[in-house]
GURO-507148 format. One record per residue (C-alpha): z, y, x. Coordinates in steps of 0.02 Angstrom, whole numbers, plus 32768, in hexadecimal, padded with zeros to 4 digits. Layout:
GURO-507148
ZYX;...
end
This chain:
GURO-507148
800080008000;8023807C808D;7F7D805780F5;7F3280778048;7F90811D803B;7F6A813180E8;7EA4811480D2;7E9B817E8032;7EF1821B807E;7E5381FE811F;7DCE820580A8;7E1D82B5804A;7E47830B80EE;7DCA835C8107;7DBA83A0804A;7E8C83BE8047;7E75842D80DF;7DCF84798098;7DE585268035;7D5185967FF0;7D12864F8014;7D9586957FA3;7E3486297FF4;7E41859B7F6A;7E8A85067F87;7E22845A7F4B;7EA9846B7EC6;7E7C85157E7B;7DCC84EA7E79;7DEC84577E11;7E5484B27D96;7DD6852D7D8A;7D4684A77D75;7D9A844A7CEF;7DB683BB7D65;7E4F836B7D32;7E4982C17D87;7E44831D7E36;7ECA839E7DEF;7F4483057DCB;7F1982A57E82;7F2B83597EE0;7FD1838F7E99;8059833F7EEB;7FDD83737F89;7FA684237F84;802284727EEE;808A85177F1F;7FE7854C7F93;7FB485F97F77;7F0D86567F89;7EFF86EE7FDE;7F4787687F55;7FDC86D97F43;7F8B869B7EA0;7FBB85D17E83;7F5C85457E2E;7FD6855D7D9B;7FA486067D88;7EE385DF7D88;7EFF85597D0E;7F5185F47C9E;7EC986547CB6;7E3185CA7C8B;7EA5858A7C01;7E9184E87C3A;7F22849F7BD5;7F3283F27C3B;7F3784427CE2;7FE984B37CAA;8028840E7C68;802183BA7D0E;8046845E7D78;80CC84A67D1D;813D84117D74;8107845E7E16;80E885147E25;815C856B7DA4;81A786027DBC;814B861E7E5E;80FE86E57E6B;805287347EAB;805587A47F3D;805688367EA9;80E287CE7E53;806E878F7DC5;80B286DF7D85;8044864D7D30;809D86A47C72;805587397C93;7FA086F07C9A;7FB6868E7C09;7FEE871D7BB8;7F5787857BF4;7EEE86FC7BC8;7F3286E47B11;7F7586407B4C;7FF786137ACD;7FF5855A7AED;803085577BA2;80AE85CD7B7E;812685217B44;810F84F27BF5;813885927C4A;81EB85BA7C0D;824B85BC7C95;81D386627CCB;820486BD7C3B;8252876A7C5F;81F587717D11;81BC881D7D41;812088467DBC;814088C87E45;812D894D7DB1;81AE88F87D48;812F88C87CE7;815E88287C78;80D087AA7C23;80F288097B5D;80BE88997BAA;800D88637BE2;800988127B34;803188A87AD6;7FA789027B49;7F2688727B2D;7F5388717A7B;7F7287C27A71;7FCF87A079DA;7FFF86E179E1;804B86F27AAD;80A9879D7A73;8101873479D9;812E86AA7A51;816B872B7AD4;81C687AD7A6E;826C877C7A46;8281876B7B08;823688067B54;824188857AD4;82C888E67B2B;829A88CE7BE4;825F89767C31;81CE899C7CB8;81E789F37D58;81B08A827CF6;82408A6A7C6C;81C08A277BF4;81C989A67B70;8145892F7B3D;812189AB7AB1;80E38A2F7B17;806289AC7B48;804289827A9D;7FEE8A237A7B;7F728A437A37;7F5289AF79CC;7FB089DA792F;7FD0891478EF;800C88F879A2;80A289737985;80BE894E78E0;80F0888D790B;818388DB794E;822989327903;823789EE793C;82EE8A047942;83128A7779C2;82D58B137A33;828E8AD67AC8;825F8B4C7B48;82058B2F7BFC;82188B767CB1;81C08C007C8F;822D8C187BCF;818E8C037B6A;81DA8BBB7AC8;814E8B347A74;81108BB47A01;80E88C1E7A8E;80998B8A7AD9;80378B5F7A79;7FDE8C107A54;7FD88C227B11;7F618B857B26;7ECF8BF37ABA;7EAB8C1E7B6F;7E708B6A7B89;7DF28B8F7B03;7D7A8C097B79;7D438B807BDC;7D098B247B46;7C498B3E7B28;7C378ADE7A8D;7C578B7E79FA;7CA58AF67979;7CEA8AA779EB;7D4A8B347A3A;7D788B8C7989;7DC68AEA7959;7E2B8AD979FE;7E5B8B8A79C9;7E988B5C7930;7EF68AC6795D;7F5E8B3579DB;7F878BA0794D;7FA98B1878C5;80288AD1794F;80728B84795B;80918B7878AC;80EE8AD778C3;81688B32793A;81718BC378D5;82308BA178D1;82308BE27998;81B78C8B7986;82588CF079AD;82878C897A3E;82548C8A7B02;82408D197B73;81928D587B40;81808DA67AAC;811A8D487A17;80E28DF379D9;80788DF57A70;80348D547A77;800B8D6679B2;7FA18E0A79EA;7F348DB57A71;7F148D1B7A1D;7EF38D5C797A;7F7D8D06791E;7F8C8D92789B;7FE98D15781E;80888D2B7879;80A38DD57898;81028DF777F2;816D8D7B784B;819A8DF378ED;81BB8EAC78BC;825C8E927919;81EA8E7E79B7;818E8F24799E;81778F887A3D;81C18F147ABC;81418EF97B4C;81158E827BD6;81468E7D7C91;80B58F0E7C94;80F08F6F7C1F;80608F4A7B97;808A8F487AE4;80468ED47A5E;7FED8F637A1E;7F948F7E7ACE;7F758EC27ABB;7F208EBE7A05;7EC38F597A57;7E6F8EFC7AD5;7E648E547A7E;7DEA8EB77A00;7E778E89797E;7E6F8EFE78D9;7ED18EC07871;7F6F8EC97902;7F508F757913;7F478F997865;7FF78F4A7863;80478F957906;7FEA90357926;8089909678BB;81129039791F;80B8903579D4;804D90C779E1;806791527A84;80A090C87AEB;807F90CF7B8C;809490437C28;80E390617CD9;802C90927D09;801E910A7C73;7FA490887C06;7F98909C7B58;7F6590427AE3;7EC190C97ABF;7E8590A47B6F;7E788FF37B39;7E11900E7AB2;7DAA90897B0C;7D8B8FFA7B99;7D5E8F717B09;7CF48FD27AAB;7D2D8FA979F6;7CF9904B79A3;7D7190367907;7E0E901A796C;7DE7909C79E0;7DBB91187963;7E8290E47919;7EC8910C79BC;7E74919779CF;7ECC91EB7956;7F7C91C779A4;7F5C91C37A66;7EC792397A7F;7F4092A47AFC;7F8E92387B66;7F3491FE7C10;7F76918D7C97;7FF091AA7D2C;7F4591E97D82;7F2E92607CF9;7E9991E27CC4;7E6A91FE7C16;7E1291927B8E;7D6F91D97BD0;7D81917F7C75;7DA390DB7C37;7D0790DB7BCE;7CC390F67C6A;7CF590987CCC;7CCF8FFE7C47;7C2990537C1B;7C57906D7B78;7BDA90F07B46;7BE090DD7A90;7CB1911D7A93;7C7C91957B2C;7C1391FD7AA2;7CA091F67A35;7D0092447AA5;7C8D92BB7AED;7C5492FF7A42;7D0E931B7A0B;7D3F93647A9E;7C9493AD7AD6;7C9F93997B96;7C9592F87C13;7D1A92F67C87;7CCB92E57D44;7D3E926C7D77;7CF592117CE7;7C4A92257D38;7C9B91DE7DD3;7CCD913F7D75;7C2291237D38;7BDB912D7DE4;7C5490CA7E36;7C3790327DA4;7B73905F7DB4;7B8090817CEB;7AE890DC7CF0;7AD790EE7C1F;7B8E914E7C42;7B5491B37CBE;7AAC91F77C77;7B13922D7BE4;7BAC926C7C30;7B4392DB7CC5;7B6993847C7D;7B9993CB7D40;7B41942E7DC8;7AB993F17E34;7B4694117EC6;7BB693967E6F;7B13931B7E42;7AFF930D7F1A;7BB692EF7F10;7B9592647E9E;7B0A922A7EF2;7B70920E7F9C;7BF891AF7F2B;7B64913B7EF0;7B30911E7FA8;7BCF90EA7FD3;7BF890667F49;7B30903E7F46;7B2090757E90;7A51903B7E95;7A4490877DC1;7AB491057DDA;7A6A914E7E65;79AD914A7E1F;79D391B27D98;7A38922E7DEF;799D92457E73;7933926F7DC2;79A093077DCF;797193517E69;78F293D37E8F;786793A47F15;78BF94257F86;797193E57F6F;7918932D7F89;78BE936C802A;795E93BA8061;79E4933B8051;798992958035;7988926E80E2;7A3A929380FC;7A5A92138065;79E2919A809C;7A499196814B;7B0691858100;7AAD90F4807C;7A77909A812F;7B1890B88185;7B7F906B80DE;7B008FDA80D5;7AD190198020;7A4A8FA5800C;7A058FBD7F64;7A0A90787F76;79C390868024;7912909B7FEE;793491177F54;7926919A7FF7;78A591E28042;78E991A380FD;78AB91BF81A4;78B591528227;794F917C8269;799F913881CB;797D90838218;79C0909C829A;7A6690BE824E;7A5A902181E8;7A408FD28284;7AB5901882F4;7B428FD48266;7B038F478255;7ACF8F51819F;7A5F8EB98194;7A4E8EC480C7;79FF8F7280E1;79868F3D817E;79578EB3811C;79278EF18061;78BA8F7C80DC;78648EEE8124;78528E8C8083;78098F0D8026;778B8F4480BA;77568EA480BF;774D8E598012;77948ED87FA7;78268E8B7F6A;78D28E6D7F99;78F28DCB7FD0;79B28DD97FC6;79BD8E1D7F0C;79188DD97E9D;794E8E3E7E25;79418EF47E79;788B8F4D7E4E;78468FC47EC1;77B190287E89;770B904F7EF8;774390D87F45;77EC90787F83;7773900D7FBD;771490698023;77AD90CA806A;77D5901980B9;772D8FFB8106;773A90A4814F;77CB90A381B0;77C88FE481E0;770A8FC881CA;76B48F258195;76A58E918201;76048EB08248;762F8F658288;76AB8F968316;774E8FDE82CF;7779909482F4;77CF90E58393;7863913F83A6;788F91D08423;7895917B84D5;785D90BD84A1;78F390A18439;78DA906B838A;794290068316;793F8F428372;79798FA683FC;7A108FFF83CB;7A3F8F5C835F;7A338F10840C;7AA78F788456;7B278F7083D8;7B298EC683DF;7B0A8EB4832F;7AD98DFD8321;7A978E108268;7A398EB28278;79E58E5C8312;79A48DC882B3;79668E248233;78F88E9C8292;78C38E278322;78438DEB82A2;781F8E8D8268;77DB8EE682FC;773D8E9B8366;775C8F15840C;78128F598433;78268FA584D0;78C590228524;788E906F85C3;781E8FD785E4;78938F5685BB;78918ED78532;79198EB684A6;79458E228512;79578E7985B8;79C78F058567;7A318E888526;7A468E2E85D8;7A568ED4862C;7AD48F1885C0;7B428E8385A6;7B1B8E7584E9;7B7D8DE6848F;7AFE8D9C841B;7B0E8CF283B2;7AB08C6C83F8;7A3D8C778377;79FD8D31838B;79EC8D0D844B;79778C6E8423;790C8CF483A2;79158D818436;78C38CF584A9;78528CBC843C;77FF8D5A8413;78148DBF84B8;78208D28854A;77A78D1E85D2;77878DDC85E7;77A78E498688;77FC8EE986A3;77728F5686BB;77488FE88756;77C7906E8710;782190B68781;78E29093878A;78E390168713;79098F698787;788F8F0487EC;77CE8F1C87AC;77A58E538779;78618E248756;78668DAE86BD;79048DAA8633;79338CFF869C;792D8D4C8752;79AE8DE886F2;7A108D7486B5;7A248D0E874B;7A5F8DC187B6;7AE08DC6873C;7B1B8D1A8715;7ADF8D1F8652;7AF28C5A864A;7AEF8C678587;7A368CBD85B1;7A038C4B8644;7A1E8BB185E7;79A78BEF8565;791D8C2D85D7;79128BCC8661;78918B4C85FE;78178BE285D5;78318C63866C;78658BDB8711;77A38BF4873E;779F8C9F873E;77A78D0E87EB;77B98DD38800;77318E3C8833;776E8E0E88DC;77638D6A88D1;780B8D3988CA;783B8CB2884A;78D18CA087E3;79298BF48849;791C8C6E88F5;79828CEF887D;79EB8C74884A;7A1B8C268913;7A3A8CDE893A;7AAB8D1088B1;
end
């Protein structure tokens, strides 16, 4: 009998020993396969293993509801825990498992590392059949966040009502259930489905309804929550709750305000209105931001006079939300735009705002104009350049056109009428975006890194001037510098890899992109020194006086200074190549 044994365990070594891609045992994988015969020769073998995650071939057997398997594993693995503390209970509970529940007893009352108990994933699975097994056991245990299993019950209404509400119960953060429950409406904005969301909405407030009996308890107030979830049936309920606010201050009415909720502010605007937060919000600047034309036009009424702690009025927050409908509402009762409003606009690029609301002087439109540079307000400025006369243009668009290049205000760069030097500034910060819609447009018309922006013809052909198409040589700057140059020089890896594709010649005193860089020391990525070689390898400093050896090579300069980053790079295209005197880059190399 034991040579038998002996023989049998030879032939299953290899398999016993054996585990799959995921970390099962031969065990698992015949729970999970239904295998039963191998399950019943493997347990007194391989039970108590764990995978990876500390999962057992009990718990697998829970989770395929293979009823035979828990039989003959619960005698072996019960009561053992997952590296997350998940027992073989809690997957039959997850699983709607009712039938191996008999088998797992002795695991129930066993929390997870969250305290969380096998009820509680019923009552969150909604499975009816494990929660009436399990709920005269685990009713009263508590999470690690001091909830019960009927916190995890909502939303589904018939899950809550199998229990027996006796009691306030109140979590970590002292959200009573009925606060709960409206609270996880938020859930609901994920949710594409329409019906399907509006009835997840409902649910949540049908369970509120079943905890009625705890609106008035918990720290938040209920008011609130009724407000910004649109659970208007309760507010009879919480008069006693009018004008207390949140941690910032806000009221309900500020809520029901913003939440685009009538009949709230029908009900609160008496008790709550002129109340302002920490910040000086009311609830009119809500409205104004949302856009609900009724509400705001109630608010109006009450709050018209009060502005923030920045002395911030109404006007600015329908600004600043482009709200233009309210805007005119409060421009034709008041019959003047605020500038800071104007400012707001800008900043937001609310363009519809701003064409209304520009009632200023053309001084104050360059003013604007400079604040659309700077937060690259495309719209905004457009429409404020309509404004200009030719000689204001001619005047000051080249100024403009050099702070939108020095901000990297990409989609308002080519709204100027630039000159060259404007590159260069865009260069020398390194403001790749700019460069590169240039480029785009001058060579297909388009911006490659927004689809979306539209330039018109003469955009266009503003481009081609100043960077030229790619059969023409690109313009000069005073003294051989132009843009690749000075982006060289910086050491402004971006800027560099952008217009080393742009320009066919580039040339500083004789010397190539690539020799500047070595001569100067220039940190470059790896990548713009491979473009730099690419384009510009292989030439020779040419007869200009005081500028190096006539013939040297980017290789033989780098080797004089010990540029190994460049020398590795070069050496397969350049090694060949001697000065005019004949000298070759190895004798340069044995003398440095």
């Amino acid at each position: 009998l034991i040579n038998d044994e002996i023989e049998y365990y030879e032939q299953i070594k290899e398999i016993l020993e054996e585990v799959d891609m995921y970390g099962r045992t031969s065990l698992m994988i015949a729970v999970l396969k239904g295998s039963n015969k191998y399950v019943d020769q493997l347990k007194n073998i391989q039970s108590q293993q764990k995978d990876p995650h500390g999962y057992t071939a009990l718990m697998y057997a829970c989770m395929v509801r293979n009823f035979t398997a828990v039989s003959i594993l619960s005698q072996f693995e019960l009561g053992l825990q997952s590296t997350n503390g998940t027992t073989a209970l809690m997957c039959a509970a997850i699983s709607d498992f009712p039938e191996a529940v008999q088998f797992l007893q002795q695991e129930i009352g066993m929390q997870n590392n969250q305290g969380q108990t096998a009820l509680m994933f019923a009552c969150a699975q909604t499975n009816k059949d494990v929660i009436k097994t399990l709920k005269h056991h685990e009713q009263d245990i508590l999470d690690k966040n001091k909830r019960s299993c009927l916190f995890y019950a909502i939303p589904s209404v018939e899950t809550v009502q199998l229990f027996q509400i006796q009691k306030c119960q109140l979590d970590s953060e002292n959200n009573s259930l009925f606060q709960y429950s409206l609270q996880q409406i938020d859930n609901a904005q994920v949710i594409k489905d329409k019906k399907i969301k509006q009835l997840y909405i409902q649910n949540c407030i049908k369970c509120a309804e079943l905890f009625k009996s705890q609106i008035l308890d918990g720290q938040q107030t209920s008011l609130i929550l009724c407000c910004k979830y649109k659970a208007n049936q309760f507010l009879p309920l919480l008069k006693q709750q009018f004008r207390q606010v949140d941690s910032e201050g806000k009221t309900a009415l500020m809520f029901a305000a913003e939440s685009h909720n009538e009949e709230a502010v029908d009900f609160l605007i008496e008790a709550e209105h002129s109340t302002q937060t920490k910040t000086g919000m009311c609830a009119l600047f809500y409205a104004a931001m949302a856009g609900n034309i009724k509400i705001f036009n109630q608010l109006y009424k009450k709050e018209a006079k009060l502005c923030d702690q920045n002395k911030f009025t109404a006007q600015h927050y329908a600004s600043k939300a482009n709200q233009l409908e309210i805007l005119k509402i409060i421009a034709e009762t008041e019959k003047e735009v605020d500038y800071d409003v104007l400012t707001e606009a800008v900043k937001n690029d609310s363009v519809d705002c701003l064409k209304y609301g520009v009632l200023v002087t053309k001084a104050t439109e360059y003013q604007l104009i400079n604040l659309a540079i700077e937060k690259d307000s495309q719209k905004c400025a457009q429409f404020l350049l309509q404004h200009y006369t030719f000689k204001v243009l001619k005047k000051k668009g080249i100024k403009m056109a050099m702070s939108a290049a020095k901000s990297d205000s990409w989609r308002c760069f080519l709204e100027f009428p630039f000159e060259k030097h404007a590159l260069i500034e865009a260069a020398k910060y390194g403001n790749w975006k700019t460069l590169k819609v240039v480029a785009d447009v001058a060579r297909v018309g388009k911006s490659i890194i927004d689809e979306n922006m539209q330039f018109s013809v003469q955009q266009v052909e503003l481009a081609k001037k100043y960077l030229g198409d790619t059969t023409e040589k690109y313009g000069k700057y005073p003294n051989g510098v132009d843009p690749l140059i000075i982006a060289v020089l910086e050491g402004q890896t971006n800027a560099v890899r952008i217009l080393v594709n742009v320009y066919l010649e580039s040339q500083m005193q004789g010397l190539t992109p690539l020799m500047v860089a070595i001569k100067n020391n220039v940190k470059l990525s790896d990548e713009a020194i491979e473009q730099l070689i690419q384009k510009f390898g292989g030439k020779k400093i040419p007869h200009i006086m005081g500028v190096g050896v006539p013939g040297q090579t980017a290789l033989i300069m780098a080797i004089q200074s010990k540029k190994i980053q460049y020398i590795e790079k070069l050496i397969q295209i350049e090694i060949d190549i001697e000065d005019d005197k004949g000298k070759s880059p190895l004798q340069y190399a044995n003398e440095t």
